[in-house]
Backbone as XML, in Angstrom:
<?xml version="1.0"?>
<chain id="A" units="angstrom">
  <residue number="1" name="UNK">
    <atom name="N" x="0.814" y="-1.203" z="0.000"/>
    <atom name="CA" x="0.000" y="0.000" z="0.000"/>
    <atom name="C" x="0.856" y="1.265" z="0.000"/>
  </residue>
  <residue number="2" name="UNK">
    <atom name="N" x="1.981" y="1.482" z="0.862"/>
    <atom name="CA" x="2.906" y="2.413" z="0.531"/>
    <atom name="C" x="3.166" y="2.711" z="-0.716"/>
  </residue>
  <residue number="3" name="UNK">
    <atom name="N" x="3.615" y="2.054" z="-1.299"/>
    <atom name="CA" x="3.935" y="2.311" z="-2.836"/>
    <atom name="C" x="3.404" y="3.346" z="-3.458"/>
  </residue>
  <residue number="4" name="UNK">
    <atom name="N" x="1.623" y="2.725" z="-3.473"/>
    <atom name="CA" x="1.004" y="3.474" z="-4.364"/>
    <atom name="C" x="0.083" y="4.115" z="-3.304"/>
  </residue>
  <residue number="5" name="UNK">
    <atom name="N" x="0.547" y="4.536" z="-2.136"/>
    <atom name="CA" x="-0.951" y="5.196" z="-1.289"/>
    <atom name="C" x="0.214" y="6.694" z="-1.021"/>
  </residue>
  <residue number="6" name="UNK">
    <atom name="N" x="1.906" y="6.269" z="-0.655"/>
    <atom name="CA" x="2.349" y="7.090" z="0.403"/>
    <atom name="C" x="3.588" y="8.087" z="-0.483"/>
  </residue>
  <residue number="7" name="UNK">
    <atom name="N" x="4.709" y="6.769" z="-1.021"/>
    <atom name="CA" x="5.537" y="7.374" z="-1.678"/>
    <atom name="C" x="6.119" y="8.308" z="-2.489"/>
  </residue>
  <residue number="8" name="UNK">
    <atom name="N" x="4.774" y="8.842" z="-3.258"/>
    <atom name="CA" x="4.808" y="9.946" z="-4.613"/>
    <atom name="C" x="5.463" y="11.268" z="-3.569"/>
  </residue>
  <residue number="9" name="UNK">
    <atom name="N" x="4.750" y="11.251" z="-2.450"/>
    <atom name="CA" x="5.049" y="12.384" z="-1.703"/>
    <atom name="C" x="5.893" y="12.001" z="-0.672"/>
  </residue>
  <residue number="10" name="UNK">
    <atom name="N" x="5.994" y="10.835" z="0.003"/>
    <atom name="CA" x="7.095" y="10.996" z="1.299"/>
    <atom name="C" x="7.840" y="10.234" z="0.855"/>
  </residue>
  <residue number="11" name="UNK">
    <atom name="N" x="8.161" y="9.569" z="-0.653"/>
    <atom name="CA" x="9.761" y="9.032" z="-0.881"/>
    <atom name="C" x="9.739" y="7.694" z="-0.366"/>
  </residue>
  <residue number="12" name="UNK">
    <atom name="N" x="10.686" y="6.889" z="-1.249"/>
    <atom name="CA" x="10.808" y="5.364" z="-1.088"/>
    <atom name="C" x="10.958" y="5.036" z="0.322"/>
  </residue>
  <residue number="13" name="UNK">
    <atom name="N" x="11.874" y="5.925" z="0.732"/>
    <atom name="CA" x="12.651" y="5.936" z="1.907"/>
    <atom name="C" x="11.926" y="6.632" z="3.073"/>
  </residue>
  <residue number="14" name="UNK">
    <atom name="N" x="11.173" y="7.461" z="3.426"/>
    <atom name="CA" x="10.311" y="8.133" z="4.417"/>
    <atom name="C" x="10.342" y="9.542" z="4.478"/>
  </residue>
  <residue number="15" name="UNK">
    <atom name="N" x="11.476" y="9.925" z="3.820"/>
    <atom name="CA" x="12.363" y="11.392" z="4.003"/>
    <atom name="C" x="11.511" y="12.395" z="3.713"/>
  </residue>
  <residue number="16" name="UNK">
    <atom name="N" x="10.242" y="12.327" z="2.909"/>
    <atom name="CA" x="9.564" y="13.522" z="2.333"/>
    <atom name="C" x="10.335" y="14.386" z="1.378"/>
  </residue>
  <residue number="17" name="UNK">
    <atom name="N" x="9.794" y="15.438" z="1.399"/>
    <atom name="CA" x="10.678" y="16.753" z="0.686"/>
    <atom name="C" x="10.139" y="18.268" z="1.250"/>
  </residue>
  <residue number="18" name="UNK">
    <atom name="N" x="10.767" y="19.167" z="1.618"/>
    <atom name="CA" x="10.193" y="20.035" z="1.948"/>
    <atom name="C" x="9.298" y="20.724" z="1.001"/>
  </residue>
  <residue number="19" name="UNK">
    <atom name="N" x="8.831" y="20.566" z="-0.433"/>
    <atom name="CA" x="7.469" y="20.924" z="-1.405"/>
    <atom name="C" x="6.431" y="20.164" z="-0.993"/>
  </residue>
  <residue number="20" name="UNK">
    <atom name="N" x="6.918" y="18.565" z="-0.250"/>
    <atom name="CA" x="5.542" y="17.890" z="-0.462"/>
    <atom name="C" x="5.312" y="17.367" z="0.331"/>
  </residue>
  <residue number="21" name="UNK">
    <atom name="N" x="5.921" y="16.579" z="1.349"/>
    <atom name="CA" x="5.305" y="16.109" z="2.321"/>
    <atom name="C" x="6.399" y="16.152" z="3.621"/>
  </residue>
  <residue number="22" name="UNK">
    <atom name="N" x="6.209" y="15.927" z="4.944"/>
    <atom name="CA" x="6.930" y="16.112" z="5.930"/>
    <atom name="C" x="7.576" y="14.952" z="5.979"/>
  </residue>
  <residue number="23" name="UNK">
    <atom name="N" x="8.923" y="14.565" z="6.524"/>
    <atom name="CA" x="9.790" y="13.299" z="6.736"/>
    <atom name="C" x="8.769" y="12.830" z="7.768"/>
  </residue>
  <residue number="24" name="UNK">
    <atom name="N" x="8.277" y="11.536" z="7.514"/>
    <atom name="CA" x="8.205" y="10.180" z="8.277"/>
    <atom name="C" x="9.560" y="9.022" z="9.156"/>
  </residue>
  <residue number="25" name="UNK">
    <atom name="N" x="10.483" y="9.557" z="8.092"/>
    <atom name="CA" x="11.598" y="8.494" z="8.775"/>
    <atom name="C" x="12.298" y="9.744" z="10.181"/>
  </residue>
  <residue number="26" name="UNK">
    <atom name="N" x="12.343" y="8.529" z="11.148"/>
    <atom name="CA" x="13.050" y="9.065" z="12.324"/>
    <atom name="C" x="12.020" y="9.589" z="13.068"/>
  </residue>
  <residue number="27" name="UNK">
    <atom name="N" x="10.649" y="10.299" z="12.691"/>
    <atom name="CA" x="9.789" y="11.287" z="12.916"/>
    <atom name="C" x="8.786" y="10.872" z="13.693"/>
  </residue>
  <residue number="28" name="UNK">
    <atom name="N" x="7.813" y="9.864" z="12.295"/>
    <atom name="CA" x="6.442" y="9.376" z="12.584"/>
    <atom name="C" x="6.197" y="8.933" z="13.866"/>
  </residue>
  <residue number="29" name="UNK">
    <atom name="N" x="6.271" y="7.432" z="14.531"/>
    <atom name="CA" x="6.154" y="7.391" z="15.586"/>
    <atom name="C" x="6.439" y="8.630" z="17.219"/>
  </residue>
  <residue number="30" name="UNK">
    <atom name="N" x="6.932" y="9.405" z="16.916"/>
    <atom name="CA" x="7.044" y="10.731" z="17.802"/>
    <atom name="C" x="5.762" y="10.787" z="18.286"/>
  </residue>
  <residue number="31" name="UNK">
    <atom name="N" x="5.180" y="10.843" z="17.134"/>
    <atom name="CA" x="3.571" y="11.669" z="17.834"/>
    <atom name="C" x="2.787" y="10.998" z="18.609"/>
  </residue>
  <residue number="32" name="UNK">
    <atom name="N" x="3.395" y="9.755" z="18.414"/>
    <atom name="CA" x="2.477" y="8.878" z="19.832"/>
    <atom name="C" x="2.842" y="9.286" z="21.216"/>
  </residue>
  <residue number="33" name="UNK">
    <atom name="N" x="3.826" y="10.632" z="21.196"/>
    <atom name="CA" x="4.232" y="10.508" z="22.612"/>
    <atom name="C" x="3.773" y="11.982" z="23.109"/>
  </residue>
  <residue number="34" name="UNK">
    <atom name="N" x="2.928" y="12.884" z="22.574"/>
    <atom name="CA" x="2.029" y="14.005" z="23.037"/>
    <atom name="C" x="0.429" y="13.313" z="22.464"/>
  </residue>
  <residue number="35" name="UNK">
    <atom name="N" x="0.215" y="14.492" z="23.795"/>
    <atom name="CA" x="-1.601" y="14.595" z="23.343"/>
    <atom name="C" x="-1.911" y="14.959" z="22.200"/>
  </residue>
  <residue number="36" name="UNK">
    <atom name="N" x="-2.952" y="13.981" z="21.366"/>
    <atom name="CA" x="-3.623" y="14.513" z="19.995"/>
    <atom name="C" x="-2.648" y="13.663" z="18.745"/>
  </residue>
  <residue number="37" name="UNK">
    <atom name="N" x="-1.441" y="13.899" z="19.149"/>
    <atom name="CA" x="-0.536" y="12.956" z="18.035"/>
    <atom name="C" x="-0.840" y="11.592" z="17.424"/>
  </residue>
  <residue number="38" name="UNK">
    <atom name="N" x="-1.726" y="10.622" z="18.228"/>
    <atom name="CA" x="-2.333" y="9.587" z="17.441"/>
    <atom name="C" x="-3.269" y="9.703" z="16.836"/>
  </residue>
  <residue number="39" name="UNK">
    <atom name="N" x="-4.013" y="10.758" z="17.094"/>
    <atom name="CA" x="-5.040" y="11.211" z="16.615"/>
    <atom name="C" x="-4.471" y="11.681" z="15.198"/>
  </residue>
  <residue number="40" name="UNK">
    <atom name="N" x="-3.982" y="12.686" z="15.353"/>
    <atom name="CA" x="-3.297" y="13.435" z="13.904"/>
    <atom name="C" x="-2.944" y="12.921" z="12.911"/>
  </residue>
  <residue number="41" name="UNK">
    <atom name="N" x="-2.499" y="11.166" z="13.349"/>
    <atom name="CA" x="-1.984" y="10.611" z="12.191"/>
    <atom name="C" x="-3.126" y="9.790" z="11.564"/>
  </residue>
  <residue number="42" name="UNK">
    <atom name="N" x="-4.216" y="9.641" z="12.227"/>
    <atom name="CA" x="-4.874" y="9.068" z="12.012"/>
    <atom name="C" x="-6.100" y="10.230" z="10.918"/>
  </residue>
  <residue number="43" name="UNK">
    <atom name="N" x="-5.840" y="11.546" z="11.240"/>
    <atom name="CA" x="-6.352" y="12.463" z="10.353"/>
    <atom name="C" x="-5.754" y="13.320" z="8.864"/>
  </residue>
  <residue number="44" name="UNK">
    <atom name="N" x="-4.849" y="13.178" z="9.121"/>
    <atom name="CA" x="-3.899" y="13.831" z="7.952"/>
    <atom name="C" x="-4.427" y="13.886" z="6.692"/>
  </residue>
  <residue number="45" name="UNK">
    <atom name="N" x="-4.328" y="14.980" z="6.263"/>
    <atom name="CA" x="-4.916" y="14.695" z="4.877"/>
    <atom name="C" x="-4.968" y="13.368" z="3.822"/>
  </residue>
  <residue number="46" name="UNK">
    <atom name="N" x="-3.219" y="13.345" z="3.502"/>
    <atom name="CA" x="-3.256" y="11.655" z="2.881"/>
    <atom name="C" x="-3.508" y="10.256" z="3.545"/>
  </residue>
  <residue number="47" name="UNK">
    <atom name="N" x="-3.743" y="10.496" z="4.756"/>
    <atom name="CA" x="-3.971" y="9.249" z="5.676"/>
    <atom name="C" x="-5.683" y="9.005" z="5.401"/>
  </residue>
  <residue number="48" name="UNK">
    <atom name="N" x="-6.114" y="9.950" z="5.500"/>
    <atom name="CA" x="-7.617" y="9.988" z="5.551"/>
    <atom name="C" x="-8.551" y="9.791" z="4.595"/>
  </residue>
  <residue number="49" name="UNK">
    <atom name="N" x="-8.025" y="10.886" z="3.837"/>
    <atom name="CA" x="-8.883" y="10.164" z="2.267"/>
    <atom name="C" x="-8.141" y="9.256" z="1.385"/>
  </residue>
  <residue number="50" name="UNK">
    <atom name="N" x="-7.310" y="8.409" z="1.829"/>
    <atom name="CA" x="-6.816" y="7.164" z="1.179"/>
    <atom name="C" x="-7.955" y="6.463" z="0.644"/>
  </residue>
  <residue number="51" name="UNK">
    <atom name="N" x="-7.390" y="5.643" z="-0.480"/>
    <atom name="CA" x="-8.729" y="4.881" z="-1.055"/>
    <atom name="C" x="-8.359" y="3.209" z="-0.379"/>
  </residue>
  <residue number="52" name="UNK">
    <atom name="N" x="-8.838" y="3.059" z="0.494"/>
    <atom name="CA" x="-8.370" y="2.112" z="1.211"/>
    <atom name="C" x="-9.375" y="1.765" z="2.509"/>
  </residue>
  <residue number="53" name="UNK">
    <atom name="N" x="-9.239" y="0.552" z="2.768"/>
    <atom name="CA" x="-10.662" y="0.334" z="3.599"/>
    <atom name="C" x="-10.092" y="0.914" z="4.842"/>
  </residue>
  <residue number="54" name="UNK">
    <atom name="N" x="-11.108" y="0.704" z="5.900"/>
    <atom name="CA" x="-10.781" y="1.242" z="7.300"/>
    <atom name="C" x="-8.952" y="-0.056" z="7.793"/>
  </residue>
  <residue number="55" name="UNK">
    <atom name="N" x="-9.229" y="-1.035" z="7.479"/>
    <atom name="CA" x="-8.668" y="-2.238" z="7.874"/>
    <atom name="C" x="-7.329" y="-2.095" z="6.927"/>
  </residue>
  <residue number="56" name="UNK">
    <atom name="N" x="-6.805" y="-2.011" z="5.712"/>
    <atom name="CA" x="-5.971" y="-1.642" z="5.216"/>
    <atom name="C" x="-5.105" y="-0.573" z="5.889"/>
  </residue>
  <residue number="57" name="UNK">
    <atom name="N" x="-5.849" y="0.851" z="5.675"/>
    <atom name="CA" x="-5.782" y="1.946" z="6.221"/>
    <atom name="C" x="-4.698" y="1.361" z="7.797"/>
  </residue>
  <residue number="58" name="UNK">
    <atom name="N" x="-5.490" y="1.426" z="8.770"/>
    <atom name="CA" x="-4.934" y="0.681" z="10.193"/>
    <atom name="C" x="-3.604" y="-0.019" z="9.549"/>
  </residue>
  <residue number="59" name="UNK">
    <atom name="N" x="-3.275" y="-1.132" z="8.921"/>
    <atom name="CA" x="-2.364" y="-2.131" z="8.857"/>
    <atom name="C" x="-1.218" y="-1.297" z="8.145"/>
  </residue>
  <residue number="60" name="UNK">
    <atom name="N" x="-1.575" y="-0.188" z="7.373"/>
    <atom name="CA" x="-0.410" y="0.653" z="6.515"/>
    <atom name="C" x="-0.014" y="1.659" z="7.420"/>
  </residue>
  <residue number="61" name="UNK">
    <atom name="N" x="-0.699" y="1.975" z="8.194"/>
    <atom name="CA" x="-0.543" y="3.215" z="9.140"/>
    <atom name="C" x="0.636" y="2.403" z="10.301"/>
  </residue>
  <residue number="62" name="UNK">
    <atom name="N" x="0.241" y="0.949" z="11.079"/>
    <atom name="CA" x="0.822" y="0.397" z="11.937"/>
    <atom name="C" x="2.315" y="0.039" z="11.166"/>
  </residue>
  <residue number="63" name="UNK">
    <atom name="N" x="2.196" y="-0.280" z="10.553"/>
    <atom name="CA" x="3.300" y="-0.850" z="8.944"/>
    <atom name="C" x="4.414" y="0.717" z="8.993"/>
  </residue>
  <residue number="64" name="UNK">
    <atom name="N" x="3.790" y="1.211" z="8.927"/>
    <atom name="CA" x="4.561" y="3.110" z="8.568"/>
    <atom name="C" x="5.912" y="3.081" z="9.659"/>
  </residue>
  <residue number="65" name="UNK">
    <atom name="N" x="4.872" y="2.905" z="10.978"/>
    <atom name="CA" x="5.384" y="3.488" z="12.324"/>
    <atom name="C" x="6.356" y="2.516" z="12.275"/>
  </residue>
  <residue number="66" name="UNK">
    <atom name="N" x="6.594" y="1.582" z="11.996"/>
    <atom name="CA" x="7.663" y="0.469" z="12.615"/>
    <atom name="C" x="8.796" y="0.243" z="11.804"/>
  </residue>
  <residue number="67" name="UNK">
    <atom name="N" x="8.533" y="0.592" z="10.498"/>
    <atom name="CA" x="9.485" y="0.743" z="9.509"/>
    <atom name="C" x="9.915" y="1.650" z="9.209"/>
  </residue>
  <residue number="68" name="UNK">
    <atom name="N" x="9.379" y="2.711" z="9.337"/>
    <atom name="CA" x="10.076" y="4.293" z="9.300"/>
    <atom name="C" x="10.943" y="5.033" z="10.572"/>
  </residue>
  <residue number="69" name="UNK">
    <atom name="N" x="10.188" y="4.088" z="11.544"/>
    <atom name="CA" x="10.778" y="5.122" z="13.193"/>
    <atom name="C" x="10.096" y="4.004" z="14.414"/>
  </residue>
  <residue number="70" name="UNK">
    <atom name="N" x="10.864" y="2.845" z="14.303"/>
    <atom name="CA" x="10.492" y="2.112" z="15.131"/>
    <atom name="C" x="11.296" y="2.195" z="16.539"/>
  </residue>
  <residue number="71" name="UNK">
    <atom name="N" x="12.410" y="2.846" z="16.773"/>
    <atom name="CA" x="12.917" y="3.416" z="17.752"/>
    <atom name="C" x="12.180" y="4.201" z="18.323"/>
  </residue>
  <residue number="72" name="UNK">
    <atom name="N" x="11.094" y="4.952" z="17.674"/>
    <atom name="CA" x="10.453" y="5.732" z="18.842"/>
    <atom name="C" x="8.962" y="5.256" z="19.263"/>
  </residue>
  <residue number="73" name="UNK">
    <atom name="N" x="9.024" y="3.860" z="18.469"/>
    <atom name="CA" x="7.375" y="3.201" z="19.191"/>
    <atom name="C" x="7.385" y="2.969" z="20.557"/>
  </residue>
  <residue number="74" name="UNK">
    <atom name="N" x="6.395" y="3.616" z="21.587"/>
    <atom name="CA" x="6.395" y="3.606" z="22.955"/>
    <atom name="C" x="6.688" y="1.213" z="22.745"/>
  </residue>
  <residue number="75" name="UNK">
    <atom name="N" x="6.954" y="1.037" z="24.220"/>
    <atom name="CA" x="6.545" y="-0.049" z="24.107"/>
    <atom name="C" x="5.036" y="-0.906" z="24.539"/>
  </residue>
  <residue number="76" name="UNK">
    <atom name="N" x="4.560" y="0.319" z="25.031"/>
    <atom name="CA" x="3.409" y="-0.022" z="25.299"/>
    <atom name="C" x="2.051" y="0.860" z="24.380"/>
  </residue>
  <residue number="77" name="UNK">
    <atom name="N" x="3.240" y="0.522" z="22.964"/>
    <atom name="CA" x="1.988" y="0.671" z="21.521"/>
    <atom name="C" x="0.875" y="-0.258" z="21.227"/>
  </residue>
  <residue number="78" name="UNK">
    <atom name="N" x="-0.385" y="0.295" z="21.217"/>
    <atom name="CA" x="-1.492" y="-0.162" z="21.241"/>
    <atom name="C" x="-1.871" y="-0.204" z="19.383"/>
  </residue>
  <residue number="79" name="UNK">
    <atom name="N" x="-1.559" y="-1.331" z="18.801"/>
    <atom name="CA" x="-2.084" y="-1.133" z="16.834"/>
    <atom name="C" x="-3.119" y="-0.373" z="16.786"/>
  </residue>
  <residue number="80" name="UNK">
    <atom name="N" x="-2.890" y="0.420" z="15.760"/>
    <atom name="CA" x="-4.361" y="0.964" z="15.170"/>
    <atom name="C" x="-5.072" y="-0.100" z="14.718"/>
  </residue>
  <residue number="81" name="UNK">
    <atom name="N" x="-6.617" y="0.065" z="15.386"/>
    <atom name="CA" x="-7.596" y="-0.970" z="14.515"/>
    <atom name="C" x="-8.099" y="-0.067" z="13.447"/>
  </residue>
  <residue number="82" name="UNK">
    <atom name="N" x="-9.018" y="-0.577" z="12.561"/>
    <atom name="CA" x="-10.121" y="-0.710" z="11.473"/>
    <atom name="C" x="-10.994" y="0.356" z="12.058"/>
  </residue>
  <residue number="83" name="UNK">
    <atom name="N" x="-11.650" y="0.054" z="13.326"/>
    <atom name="CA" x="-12.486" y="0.687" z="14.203"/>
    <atom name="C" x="-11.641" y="2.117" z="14.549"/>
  </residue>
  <residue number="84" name="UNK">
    <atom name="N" x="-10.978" y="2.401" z="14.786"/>
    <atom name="CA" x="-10.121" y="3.475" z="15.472"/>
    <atom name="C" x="-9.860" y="4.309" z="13.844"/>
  </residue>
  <residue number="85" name="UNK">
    <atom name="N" x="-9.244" y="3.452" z="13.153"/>
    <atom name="CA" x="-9.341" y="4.379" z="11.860"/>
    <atom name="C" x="-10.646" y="5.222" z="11.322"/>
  </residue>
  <residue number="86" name="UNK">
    <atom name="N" x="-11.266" y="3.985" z="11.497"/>
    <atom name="CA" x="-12.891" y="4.709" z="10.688"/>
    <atom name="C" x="-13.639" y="5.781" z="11.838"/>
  </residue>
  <residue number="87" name="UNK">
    <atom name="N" x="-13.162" y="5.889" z="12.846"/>
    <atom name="CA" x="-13.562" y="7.526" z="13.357"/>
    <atom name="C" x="-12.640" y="8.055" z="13.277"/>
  </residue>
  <residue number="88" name="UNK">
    <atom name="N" x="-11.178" y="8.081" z="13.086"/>
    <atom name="CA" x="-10.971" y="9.462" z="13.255"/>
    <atom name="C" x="-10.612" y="9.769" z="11.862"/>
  </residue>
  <residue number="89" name="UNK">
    <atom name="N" x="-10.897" y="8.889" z="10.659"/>
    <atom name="CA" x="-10.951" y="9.523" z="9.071"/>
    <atom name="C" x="-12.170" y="10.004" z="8.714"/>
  </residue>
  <residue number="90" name="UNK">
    <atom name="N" x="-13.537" y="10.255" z="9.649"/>
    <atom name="CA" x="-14.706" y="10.872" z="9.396"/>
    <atom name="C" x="-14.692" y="12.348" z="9.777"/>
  </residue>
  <residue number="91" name="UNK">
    <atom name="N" x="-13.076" y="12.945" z="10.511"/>
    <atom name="CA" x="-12.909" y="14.089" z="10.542"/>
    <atom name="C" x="-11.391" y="14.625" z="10.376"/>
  </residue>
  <residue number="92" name="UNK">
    <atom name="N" x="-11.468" y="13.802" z="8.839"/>
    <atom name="CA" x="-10.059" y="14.434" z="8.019"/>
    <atom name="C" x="-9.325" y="15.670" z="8.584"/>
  </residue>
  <residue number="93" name="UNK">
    <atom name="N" x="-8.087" y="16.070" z="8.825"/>
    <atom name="CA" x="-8.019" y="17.413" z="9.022"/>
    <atom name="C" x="-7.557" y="18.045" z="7.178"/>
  </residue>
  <residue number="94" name="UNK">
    <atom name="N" x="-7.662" y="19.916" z="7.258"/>
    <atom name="CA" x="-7.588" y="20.032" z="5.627"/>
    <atom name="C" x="-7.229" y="21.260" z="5.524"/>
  </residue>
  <residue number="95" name="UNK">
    <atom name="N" x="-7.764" y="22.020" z="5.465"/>
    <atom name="CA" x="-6.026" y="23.474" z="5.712"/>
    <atom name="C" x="-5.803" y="23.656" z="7.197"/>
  </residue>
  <residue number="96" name="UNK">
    <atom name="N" x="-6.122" y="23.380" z="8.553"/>
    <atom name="CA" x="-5.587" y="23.001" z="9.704"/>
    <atom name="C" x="-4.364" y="21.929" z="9.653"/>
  </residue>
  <residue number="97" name="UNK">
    <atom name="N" x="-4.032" y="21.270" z="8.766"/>
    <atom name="CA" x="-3.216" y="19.802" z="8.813"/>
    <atom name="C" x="-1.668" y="20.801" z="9.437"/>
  </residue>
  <residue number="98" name="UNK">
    <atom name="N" x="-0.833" y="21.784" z="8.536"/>
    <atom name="CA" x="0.144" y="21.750" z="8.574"/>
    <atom name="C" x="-0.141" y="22.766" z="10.448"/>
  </residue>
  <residue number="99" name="UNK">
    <atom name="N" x="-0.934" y="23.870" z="10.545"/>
    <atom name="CA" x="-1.210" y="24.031" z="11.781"/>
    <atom name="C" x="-1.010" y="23.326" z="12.674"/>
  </residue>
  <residue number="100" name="UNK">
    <atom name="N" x="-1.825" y="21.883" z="12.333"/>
    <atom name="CA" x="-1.764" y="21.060" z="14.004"/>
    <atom name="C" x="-0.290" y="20.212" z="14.073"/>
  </residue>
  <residue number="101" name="UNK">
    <atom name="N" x="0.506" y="19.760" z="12.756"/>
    <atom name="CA" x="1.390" y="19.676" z="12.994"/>
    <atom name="C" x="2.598" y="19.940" z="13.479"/>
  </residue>
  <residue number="102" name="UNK">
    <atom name="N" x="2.767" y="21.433" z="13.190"/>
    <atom name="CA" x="3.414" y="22.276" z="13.829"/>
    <atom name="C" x="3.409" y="22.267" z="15.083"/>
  </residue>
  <residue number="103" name="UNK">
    <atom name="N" x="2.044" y="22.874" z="15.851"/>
    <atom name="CA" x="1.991" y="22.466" z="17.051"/>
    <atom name="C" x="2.165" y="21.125" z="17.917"/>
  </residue>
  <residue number="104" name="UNK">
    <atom name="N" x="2.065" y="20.217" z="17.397"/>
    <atom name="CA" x="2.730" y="18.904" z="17.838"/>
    <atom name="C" x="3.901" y="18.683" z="18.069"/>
  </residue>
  <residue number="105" name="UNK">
    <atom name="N" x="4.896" y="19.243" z="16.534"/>
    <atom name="CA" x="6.257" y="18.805" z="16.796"/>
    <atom name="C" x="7.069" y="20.266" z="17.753"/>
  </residue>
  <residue number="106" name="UNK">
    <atom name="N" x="6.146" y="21.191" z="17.856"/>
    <atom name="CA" x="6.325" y="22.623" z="19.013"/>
    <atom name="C" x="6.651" y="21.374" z="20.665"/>
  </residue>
  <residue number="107" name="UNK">
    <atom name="N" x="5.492" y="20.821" z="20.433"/>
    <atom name="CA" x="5.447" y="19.666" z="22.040"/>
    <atom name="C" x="6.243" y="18.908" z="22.054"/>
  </residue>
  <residue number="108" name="UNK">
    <atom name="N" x="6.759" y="18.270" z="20.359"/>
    <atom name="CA" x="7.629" y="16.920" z="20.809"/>
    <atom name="C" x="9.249" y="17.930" z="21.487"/>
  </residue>
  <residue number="109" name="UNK">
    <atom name="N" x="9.231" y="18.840" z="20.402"/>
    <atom name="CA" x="10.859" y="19.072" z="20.444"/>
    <atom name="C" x="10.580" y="20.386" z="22.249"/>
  </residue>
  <residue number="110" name="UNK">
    <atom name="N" x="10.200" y="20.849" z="23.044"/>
    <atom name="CA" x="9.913" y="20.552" z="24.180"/>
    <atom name="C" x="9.849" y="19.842" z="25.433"/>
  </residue>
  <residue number="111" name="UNK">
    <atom name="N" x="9.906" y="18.020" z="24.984"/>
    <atom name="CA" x="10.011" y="17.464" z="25.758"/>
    <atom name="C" x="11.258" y="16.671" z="25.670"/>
  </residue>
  <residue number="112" name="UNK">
    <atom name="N" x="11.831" y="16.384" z="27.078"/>
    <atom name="CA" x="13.206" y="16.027" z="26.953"/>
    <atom name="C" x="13.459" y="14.706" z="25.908"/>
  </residue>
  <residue number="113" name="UNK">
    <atom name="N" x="15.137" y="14.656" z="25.711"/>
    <atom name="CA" x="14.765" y="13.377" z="25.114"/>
    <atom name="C" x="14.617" y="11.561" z="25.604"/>
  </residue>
  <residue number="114" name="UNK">
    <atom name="N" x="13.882" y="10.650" z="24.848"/>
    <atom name="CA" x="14.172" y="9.508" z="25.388"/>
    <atom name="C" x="15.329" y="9.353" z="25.418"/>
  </residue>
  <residue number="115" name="UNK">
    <atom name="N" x="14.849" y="8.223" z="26.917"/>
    <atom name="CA" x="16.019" y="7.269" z="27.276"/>
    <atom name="C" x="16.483" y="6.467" z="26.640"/>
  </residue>
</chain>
C-alpha cells in the first residue's frame, strides 16, 4: 500500500521533501508521545482520504510506524484498529493539517529526550 498510497510524496525511503510532504523516517512514531498525536496521524490529509478500507488503512498506518521510526514506538503501543481508523478519518483534518502539525512537533521538540 505504501507504494502506491504514500511514496509519490514521502519518498521510497520516508524522508519527504520540503514541497511535499513532511519526513516520516526518524519522525512518525514521535507523535504517539504528546496529546492529539495519534489522533493526527490518524487524520492527515493523505492518511484519511486514502482509497483504502478502514482495515488496510490501520495495517499501513501500523506498517509506517515500525518501519520508518520504530525506535520511537512507545513499548506499550497499542495497533491501530479498522475501528479506530474509521472515526478518526470521518474528521479528516484540511487546511488546519500543517497548523496542528506544527503544534505537535512545538510539544515533541519541548520534551526532553528519550532514554
Amino acid at each position: 500500500y505504501y507504494m502506491l498510497q504514500c511514496q509519490g510524496c514521502h519518498r521510497p525511503d520516508g524522508t519527504g521533501t520540503s514541497a511535499s510532504a513532511p519526513p516520516m523516517a526518524g519522525m512518525v512514531a514521535r507523535f504517539l508521545a504528546v496529546p492529539g498525536g495519534r489522533e493526527y496521524l490518524g487524520r492527515v490529509p493523505g492518511v484519511a482520504t486514502a482509497v483504502l478500507s478502514d482495515a488496510q488503512l490501520a495495517e499501513l498506518l501500523n506498517w509506517t510506524l515500525f518501519r520508518f521510526d520504530a525506535a520511537n514506538v512507545p513499548a506499550d503501543f497499542n495497533p491501530y484498529t479498522a475501528a479506530e481508523i474509521g472515526v478518526l478519518r470521518r474528521r479528516p483534518l484540511r487546511t488546519e493539517a500543517a497548523a496542528v502539525r506544527a503544534a505537535l512537533v512545538t510539544e515533541l521538540d519541548q520534551r526532553p529526550p528519550a532514554r
